[in-house]
Each structure stands twice: as structure tokens, then as C-alpha cells.
C-alpha positions in Angstrom: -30.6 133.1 -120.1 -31.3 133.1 -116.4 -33.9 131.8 -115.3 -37.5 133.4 -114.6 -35.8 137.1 -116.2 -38.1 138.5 -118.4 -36.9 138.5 -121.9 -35.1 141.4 -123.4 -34.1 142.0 -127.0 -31.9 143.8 -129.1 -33.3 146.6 -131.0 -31.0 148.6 -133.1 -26.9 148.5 -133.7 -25.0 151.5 -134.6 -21.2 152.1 -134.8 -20.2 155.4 -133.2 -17.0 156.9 -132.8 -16.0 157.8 -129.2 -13.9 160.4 -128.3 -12.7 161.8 -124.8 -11.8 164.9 -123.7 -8.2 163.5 -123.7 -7.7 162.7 -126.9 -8.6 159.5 -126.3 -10.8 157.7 -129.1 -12.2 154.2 -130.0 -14.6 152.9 -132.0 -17.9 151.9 -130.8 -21.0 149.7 -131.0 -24.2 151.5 -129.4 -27.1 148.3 -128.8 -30.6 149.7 -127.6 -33.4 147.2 -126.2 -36.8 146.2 -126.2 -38.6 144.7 -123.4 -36.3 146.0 -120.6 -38.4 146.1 -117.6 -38.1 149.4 -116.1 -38.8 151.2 -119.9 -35.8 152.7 -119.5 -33.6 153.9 -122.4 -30.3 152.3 -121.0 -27.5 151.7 -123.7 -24.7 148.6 -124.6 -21.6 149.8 -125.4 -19.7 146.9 -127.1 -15.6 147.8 -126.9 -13.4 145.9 -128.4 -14.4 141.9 -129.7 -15.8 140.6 -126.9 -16.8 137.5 -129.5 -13.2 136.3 -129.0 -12.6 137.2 -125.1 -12.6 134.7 -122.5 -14.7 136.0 -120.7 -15.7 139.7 -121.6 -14.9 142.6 -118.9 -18.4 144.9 -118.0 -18.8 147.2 -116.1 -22.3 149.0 -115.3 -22.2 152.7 -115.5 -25.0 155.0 -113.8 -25.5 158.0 -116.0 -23.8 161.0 -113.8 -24.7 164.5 -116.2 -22.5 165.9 -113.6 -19.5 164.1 -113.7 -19.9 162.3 -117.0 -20.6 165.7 -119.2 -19.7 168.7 -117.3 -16.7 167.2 -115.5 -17.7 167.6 -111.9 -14.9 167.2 -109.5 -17.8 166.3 -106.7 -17.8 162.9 -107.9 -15.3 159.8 -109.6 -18.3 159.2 -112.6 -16.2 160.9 -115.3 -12.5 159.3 -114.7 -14.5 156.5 -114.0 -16.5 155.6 -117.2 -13.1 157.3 -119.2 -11.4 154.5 -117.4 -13.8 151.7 -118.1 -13.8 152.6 -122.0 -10.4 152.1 -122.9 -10.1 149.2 -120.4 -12.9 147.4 -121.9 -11.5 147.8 -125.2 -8.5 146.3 -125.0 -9.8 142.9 -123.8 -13.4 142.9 -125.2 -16.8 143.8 -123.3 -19.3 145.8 -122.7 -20.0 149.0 -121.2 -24.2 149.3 -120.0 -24.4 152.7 -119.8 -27.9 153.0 -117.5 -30.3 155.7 -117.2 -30.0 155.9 -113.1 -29.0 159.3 -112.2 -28.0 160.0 -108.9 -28.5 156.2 -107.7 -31.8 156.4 -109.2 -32.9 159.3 -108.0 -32.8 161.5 -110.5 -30.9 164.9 -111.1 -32.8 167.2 -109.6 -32.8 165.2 -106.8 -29.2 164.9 -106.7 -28.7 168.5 -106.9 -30.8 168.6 -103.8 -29.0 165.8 -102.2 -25.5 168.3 -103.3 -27.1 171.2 -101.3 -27.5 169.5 -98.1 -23.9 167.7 -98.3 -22.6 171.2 -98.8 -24.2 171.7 -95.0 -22.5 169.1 -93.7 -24.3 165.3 -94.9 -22.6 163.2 -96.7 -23.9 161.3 -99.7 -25.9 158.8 -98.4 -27.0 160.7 -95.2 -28.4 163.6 -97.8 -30.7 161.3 -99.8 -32.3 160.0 -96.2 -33.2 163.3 -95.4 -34.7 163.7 -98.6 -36.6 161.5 -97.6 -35.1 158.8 -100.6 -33.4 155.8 -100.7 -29.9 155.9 -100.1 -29.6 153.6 -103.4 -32.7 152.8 -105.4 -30.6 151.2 -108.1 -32.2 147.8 -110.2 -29.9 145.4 -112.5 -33.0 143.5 -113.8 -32.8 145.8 -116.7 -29.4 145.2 -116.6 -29.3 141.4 -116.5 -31.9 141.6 -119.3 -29.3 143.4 -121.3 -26.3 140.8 -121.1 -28.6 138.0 -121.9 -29.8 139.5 -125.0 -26.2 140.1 -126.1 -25.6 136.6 -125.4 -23.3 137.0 -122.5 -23.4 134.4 -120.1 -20.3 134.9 -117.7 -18.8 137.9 -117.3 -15.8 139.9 -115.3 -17.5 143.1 -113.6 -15.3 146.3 -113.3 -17.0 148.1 -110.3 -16.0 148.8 -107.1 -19.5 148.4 -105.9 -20.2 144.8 -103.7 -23.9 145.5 -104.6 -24.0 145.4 -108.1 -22.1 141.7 -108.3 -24.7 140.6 -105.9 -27.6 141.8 -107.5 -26.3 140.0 -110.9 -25.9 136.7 -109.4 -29.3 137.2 -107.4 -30.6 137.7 -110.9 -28.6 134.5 -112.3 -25.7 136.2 -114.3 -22.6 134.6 -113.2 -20.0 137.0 -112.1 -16.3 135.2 -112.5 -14.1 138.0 -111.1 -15.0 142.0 -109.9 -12.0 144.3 -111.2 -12.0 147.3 -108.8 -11.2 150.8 -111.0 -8.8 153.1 -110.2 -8.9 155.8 -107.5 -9.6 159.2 -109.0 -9.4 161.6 -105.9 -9.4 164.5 -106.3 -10.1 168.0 -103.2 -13.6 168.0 -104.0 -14.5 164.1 -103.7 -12.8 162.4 -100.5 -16.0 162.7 -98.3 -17.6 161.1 -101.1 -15.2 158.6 -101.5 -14.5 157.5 -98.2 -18.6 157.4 -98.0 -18.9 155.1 -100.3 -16.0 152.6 -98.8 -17.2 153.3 -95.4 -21.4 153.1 -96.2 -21.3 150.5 -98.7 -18.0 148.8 -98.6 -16.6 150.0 -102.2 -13.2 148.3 -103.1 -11.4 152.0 -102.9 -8.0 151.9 -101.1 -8.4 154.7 -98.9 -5.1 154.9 -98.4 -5.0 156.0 -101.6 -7.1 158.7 -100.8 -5.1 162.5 -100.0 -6.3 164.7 -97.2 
């Protein structure tokens, strides 16, 4: 376990059956925690045997109701955690599903934050004149997680810069990021090309149409 992190453990296992909107389905192992230290109700997702990977592939996934349920073209959340599912699967891992809407700042907040990009903001621009962070996003709780399912290394499958370098500030070692694909679609490029331009995302704008 990393040093100095608060410790974490597991609190229930259940097997769930997953399936995707695409036909796609895999079985599942859902992990819940105790101790985690924002008392959040974030969720494991063990794909595949990651027992007998190398090193298992995670990825950390903020909950995104939008995207992630309804489908909402605004973002790449959906295609995104679709992607990371059968990915993980076929090599062994874990997804950490975590409670973090809107980069922490909650739905109705995002909706807000959608309003004001429809004037003209973009993402991170919206949330600052919100008056909120333009991330508030913690892996502590995160960190906590991997240690209590014993995983000490790990590949990360994010796009994000910030999310490796929280982990190894927090003493997870990170061996390799695996950017995800590039879901583009009319309704996200601003958002996209935000995110590589703001916050230096791995997302080949080139890539990106429009």
C-alpha cells in the first residue's frame, strides 16, 4: 500500500451482468468500499482476470448521467466507458467507476455549466464563471481503491495527464497511460479540442472533423 494513504477496504462482491446498448455484454464483478475518504459511493468494476495479467489495464471513469445513461452527444463519457469495458476485459483490470459528476461538480451544476457554453464558453471557461473549479476532481479515494484490491502497478487508460499524476503523487505506480479512442461526434469538438487544448488530453485533433 502507498505510503501515508488512509486505509480502504473491501466491502461487498457481487457478479453482475453488463450489457450495452450495442449488444455488447460481459460479465462483471461490482466491489464497494469502506473507509474511502471522501464517503463517496464510488464502485470497482473488475473485467476480465486481472489475477493473471501482467499488469492490469484501469481506467478511472467520472460518473457522466448525461453521457453515460441518456447518451448525450455533448460529451465522449458514454463511447468512452463502452470502450473501456470491453477493453479492460480482454486483458484483465479494473474499471473505478467514481461518483464525480461534472468534474466534481455535480449535475446540476453541469447543466448550468451547459447553459452558459451554449452562449458561447467553453467547458472549462463555464465552470469559472460559475464561480467553480475548472476540475475539482480527487484520486485519494481512488488510490484507496486499488490498494484494497491489491493492485500495486497498473496501466491507466485515460487521456487525462492529471489523473496519472495524481496516482503517482499518491504512490500508485503508473507503468504505461493508454489513450482511448476519439469519439467525435457535431455536438462535442469544442469540448474536445478544450480538453486537448486546457488540459493537454492525449486526443489527436487531427482526428477531430469540422
Amino acid at each position: 500500500m502507498p505510503e501515508n494513504l488512509p486505509v480502504a477496504t473491501v466491502r461487498t462482491r457481487v457478479r453482475v451482468p453488463l450489457r450495452f446498448g450495442d449488444g455488447y455484454t460481459v460479465d462483471a464483478e461490482l466491489v464497494t468500499f469502506h473507509g474511502l475518504t471522501d464517503g463517496l459511493e464510488h464502485l470497482a468494476i473488475r473485467l476480465g482476470d486481472p489475477d493473471r495479467a501482467a499488469v492490469p489495464l484501469v481506467r478511472l471513469h467520472s460518473e457522466c448521467l448525461t453521457g453515460d445513461v441518456f447518451g448525450s452527444a455533448r460529451c465522449d463519457c458514454g463511447p468512452q466507458l463502452r470502450e473501456a469495458v470491453e477493453r479492460i476485459a480482454g486483458v484483465g483490470g479494473y474499471l473505478l467507476y467514481l461518483r464525480q459528476e461534472g468534474r466534481g461538480i455535480g449535475l446540476y451544476n453541469k447543466l448550468d455549466a451547459y447553459a452558459l457554453q451554449d452562449g458561447g464558453l467553453d467547458t472549462y471557461q463555464a465552470n469559472a464563471a460559475l464561480g467553480l473549479p475548472e476540475d475539482s476532481r480527487d484520486y485519494t479515494g481512488a488510490a484507496q481503491m486499488l490498494a484494497a484490491l491489491g493492485v500495486d502497478t497498473l496501466d491507466l487508460l485515460s487521456n487525462n495527464p492529471d489523473k496519472a499524476a495524481q496516482l503517482l503523487d499518491l504512490g500508485v505506480p503508473v507503468r504505461d497511460r493508454v489513450p482511448t479512442g476519439v469519439f467525435a461526434t457535431g455536438h462535442n469538438l469544442r469540448y474536445l479540442r478544450a480538453k486537448v487544448e486546457h488540459t493537454n488530453h492525449t486526443i489527436a485533433l487531427t482526428q477531430l472533423a469540422g
